[in-house]
C-alpha positions in Angstrom: -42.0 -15.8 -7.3 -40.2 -13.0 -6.5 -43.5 -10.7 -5.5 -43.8 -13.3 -2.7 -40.0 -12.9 -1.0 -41.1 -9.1 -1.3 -44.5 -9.6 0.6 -42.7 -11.9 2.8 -39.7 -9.3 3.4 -41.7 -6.7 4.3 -44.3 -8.6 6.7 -40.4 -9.8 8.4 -38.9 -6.2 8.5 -42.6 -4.9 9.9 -42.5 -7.3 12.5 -39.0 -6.8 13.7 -39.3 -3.3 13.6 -41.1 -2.9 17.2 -39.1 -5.1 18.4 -35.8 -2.9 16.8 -37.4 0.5 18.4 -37.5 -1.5 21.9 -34.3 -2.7 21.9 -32.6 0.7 20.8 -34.5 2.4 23.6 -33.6 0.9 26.2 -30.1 0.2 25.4 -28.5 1.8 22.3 -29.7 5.5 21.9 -28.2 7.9 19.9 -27.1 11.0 22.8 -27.0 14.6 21.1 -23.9 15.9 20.7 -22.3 19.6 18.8 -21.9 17.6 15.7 -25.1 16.3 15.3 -28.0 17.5 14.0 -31.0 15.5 16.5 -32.0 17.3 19.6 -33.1 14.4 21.6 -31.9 10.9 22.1 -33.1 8.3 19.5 -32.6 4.9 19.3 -29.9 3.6 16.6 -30.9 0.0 16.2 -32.5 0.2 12.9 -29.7 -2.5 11.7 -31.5 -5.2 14.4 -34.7 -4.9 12.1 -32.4 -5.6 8.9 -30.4 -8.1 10.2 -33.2 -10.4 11.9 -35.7 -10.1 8.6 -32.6 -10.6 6.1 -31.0 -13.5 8.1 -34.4 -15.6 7.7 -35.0 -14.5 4.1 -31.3 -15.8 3.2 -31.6 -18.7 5.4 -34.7 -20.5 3.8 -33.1 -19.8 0.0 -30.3 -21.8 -0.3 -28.8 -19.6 -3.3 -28.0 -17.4 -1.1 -27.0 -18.8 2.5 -23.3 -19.1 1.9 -23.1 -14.8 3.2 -24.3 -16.0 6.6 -21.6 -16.1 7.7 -20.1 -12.4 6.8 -23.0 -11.0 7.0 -23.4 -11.9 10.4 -20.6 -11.4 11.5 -20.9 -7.7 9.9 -23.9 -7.5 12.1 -21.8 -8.3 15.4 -19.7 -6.0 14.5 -21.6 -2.8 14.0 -23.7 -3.9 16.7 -20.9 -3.8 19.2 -19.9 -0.2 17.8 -23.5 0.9 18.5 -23.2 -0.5 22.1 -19.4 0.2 23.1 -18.0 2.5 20.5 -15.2 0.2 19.1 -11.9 1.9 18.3 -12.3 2.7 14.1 -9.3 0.7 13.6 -10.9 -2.7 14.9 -13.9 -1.9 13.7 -11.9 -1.6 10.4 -10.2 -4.7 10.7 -13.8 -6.3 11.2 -15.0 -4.7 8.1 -11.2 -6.4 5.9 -12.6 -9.5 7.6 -16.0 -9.9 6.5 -14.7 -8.8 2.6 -12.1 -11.6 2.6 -14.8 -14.1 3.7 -16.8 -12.7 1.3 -13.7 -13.0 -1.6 -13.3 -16.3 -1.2 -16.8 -16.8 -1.6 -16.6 -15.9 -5.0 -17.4 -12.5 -5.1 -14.4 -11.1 -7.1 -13.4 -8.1 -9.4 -10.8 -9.6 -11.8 -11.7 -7.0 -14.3 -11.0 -3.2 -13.8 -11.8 -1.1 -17.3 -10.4 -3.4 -19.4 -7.2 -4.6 -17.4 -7.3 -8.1 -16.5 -6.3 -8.0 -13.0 -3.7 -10.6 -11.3 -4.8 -12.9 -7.7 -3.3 -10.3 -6.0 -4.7 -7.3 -7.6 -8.0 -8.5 -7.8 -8.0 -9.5 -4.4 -7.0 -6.2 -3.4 -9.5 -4.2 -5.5 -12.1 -6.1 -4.3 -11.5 -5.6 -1.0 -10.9 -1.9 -1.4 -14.7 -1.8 -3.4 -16.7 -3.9 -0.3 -14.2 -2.1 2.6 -15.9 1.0 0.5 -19.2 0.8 -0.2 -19.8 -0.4 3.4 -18.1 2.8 4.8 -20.1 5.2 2.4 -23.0 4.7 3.6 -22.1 4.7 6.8 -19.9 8.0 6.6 -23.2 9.8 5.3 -25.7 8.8 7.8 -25.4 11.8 9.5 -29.3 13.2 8.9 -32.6 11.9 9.4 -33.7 9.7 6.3 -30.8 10.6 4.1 -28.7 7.7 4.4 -32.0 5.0 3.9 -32.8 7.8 1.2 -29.7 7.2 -0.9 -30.0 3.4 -0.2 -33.4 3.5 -1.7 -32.2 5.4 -5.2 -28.7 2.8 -5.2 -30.7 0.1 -5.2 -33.4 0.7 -7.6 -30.7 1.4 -10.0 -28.7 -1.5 -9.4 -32.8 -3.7 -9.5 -32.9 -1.9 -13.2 -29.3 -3.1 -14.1 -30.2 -6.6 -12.3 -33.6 -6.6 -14.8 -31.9 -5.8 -18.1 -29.2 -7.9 -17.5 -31.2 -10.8 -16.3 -29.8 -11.4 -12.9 -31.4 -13.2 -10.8 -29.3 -13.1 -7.8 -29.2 -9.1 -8.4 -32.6 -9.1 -8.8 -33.5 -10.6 -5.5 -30.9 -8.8 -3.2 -31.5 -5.2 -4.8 -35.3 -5.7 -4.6 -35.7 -7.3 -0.8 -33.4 -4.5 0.4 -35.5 -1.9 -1.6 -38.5 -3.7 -0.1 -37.3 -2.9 3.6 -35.2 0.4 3.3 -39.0 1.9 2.1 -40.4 0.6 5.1 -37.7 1.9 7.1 -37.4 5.0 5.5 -41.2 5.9 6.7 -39.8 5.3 10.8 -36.1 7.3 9.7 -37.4 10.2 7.6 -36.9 13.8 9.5 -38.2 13.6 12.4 -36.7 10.0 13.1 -38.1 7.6 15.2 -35.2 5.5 14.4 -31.6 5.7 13.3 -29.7 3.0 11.1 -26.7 3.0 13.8 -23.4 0.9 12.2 -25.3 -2.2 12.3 -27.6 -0.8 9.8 -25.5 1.2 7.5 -22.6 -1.3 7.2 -25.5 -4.2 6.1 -26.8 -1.9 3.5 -23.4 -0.8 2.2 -22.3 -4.5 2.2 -25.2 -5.2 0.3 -24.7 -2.5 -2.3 -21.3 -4.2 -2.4 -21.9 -7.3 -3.4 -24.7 -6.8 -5.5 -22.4 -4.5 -7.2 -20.1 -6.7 -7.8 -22.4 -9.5 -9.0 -23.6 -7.5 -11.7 -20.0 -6.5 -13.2 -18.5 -10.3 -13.1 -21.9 -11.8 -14.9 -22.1 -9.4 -17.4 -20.1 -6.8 -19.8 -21.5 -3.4 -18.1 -19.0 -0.7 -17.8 -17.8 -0.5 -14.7 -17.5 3.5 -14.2 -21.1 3.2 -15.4 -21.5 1.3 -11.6 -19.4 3.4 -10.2 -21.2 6.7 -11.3 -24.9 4.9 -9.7 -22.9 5.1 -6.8 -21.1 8.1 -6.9 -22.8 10.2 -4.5 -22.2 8.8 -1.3 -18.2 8.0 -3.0 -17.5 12.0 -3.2 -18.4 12.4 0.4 -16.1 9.8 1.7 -13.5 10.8 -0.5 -13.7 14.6 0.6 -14.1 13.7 3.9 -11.0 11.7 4.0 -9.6 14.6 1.7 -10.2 16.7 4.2 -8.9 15.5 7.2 -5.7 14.6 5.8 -5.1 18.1 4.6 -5.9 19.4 8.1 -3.5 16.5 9.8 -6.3 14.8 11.2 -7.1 11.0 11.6 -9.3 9.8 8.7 -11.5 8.2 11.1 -12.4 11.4 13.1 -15.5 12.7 12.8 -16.3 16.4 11.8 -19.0 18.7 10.2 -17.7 19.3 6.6 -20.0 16.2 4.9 -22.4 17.3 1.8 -25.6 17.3 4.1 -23.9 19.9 6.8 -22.5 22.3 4.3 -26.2 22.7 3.1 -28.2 22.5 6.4 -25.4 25.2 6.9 -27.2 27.6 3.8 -30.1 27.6 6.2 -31.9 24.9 4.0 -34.2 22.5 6.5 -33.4 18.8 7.4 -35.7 17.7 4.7 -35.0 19.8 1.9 -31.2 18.9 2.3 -32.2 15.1 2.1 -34.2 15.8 -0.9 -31.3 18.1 -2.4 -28.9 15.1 -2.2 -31.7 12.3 -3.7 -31.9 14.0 -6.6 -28.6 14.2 -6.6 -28.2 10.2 -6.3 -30.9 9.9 -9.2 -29.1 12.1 -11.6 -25.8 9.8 -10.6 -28.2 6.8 -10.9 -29.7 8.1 -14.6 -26.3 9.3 -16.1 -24.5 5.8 -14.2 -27.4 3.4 -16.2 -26.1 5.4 -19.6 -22.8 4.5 -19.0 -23.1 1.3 -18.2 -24.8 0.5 -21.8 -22.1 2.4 -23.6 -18.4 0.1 -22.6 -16.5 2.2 -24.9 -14.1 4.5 -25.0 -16.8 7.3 -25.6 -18.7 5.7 -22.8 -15.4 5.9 -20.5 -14.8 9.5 -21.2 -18.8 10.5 -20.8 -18.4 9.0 -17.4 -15.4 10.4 -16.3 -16.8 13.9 -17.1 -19.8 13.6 -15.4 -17.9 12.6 -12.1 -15.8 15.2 -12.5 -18.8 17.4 -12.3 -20.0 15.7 -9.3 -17.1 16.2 -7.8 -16.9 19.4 -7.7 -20.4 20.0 -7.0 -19.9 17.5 -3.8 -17.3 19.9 -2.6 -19.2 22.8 -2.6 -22.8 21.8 -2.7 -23.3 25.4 -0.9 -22.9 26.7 -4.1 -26.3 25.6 -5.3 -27.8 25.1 -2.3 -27.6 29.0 -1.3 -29.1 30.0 -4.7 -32.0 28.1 -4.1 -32.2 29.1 -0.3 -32.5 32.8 -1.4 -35.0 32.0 -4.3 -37.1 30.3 -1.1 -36.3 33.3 1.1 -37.6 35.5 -1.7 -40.9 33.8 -2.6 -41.9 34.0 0.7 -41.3 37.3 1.1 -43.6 38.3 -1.9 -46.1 35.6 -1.0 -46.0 37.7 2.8 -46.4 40.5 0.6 -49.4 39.7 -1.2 -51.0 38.4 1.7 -50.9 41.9 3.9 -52.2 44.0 0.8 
């Protein structure tokens, strides 16, 4: 059964996807700027493609049409930000909206590590994790590919978690959006043809969201363990905000300090940054999946480590990234070598 919502995902997302290009040419493109790394204008409708394939695919299942509602209006939203540039604090208060709706929909965290958390708390938390993933995603789509990239390594981890633990209604979101972030990922891998825009990343960030948070009320997997799947993308906001608080600067202002510049920074091309930071997500995912299975205090303090370790490797992914430039640098150089004798 659920091989035919795939086929019939993908045949949706393919068909939209003209249509997605069109509109983003003619009236939502992407204009260079000192910060980015594109030389041309692109179109940065990718999210129209998303939102027009998933609406129909949520629409004609009736387990799933009660998000219609936020997820569309999570659409209008980024949508309008890709058109008009809304002010980050509306588009902010947008974003609280939509994970309320969503709340009282019955997506809740009323467990964090063990504490049984109060109405309030839980509310709160909850809202703090969807306000969250929705904006990691969207924080790192600054490079072409990498944001769909990470997407694509989130969600197959979170499809494995779905499997093992026998949820169906993980099993179907995590796999449809898999199904259509691979498709897009062939149109937004380096050199794009097609950027996510807002629209796009907020839908996929919402959907790591609540998928996220499915798997962690129907089941007793460790939470860090989720947490650590979706770590990389985390780090980056988190230093980013870091950042621009230590430097006096408003949270929601945009610079060049994010994993993927200090690397392209090394002198390390746009597509062997992307795949620097997917395997980073994988070995996130990998060491995430352990901890899930392992909702002990041994698992707790495995996890904790390892994020520890990824944080400080988020902060200064230059670190690694210049070693391995230089070991490039150097094997062409003797390859040049060979080649003239």
């Amino acid at each position: 059964m659920i091989l035919q919502w795939l086929i019939l995902s993908g045949i949706l997302f393919l068909a939209f996807m003209p249509i997605s290009i069109l509109l983003g040419s003619r009236y939502i493109l992407d204009v260079p700027n000192h910060r980015k790394i594109h030389k041309k204008s692109i179109p940065r409708s990718g999210g129209i493609a998303f939102f027009l394939a998933l609406f129909f695919i949520l629409a004609i299942n009736s387990q799933f049409r009660n998000i219609l509602i936020p997820f569309t209006t999570l659409f209008i939203i980024g949508i309008l930000d890709d058109i008009y540039n809304l002010p980050a604090k509306l588009k902010l208060f947008g974003q609280i909206t939509v994970s309320l709706l969503t709340y009282f929909l019955g997506f809740q965290l009323t467990n964090f590590l063990g504490l049984e958390l109060g109405t309030f708390m839980s509310l709160v938390v909850t809202l703090f994790w969807l306000v969250g993933s929705m904006n990691t995603i969207n924080l790192i789509d600054g490079l072409d590919g990498l944001a769909s990239s990470i997407t694509i390594v989130n969600m197959f981890f979170l499809l494995v978690l779905g499997i093992v633990t026998q949820s169906s209604y993980a099993i179907f979101i995590s796999a449809v959006i898999l199904t259509m972030t691979v498709i897009f990922y062939q149109y937004n891998k380096a050199p794009a043809k097609i950027f996510l825009g807002d629209s796009g990343s907020l839908q996929l960030g919402y959907f790591i969201g609540i998928t996220s948070l499915h798997l962690v009320q129907g089941s007793s997997l460790n939470l860090l363990g989720i947490i650590l799947i979706l770590f990389i993308p985390i780090a980056d906001s988190f230093w980013a905000i870091f950042r621009r608080v230590l430097k006096k600067k408003s949270i929601f202002e945009a610079d060049r300090g994010h994993i993927h510049h200090q690397i392209l920074d090394c002198g390390m091309s746009t597509l062997g940054t992307c795949r620097f930071i997917y395997v980073l997500s994988i070995i996130s995912g990998i060491l995430g999946v352990i901890v899930c299975y392992f909702n002990n205090m041994a698992g707790n303090l495995f996890g904790v480590a390892a994020m520890m370790a990824l944080m400080l490797l988020t902060y200064r992914p230059s670190w690694i990234a210049q070693r391995m430039v230089l070991k490039i640098s150097a094997k062409e150089v003797g390859a040049a070598k060979q080649t003239d004798e």
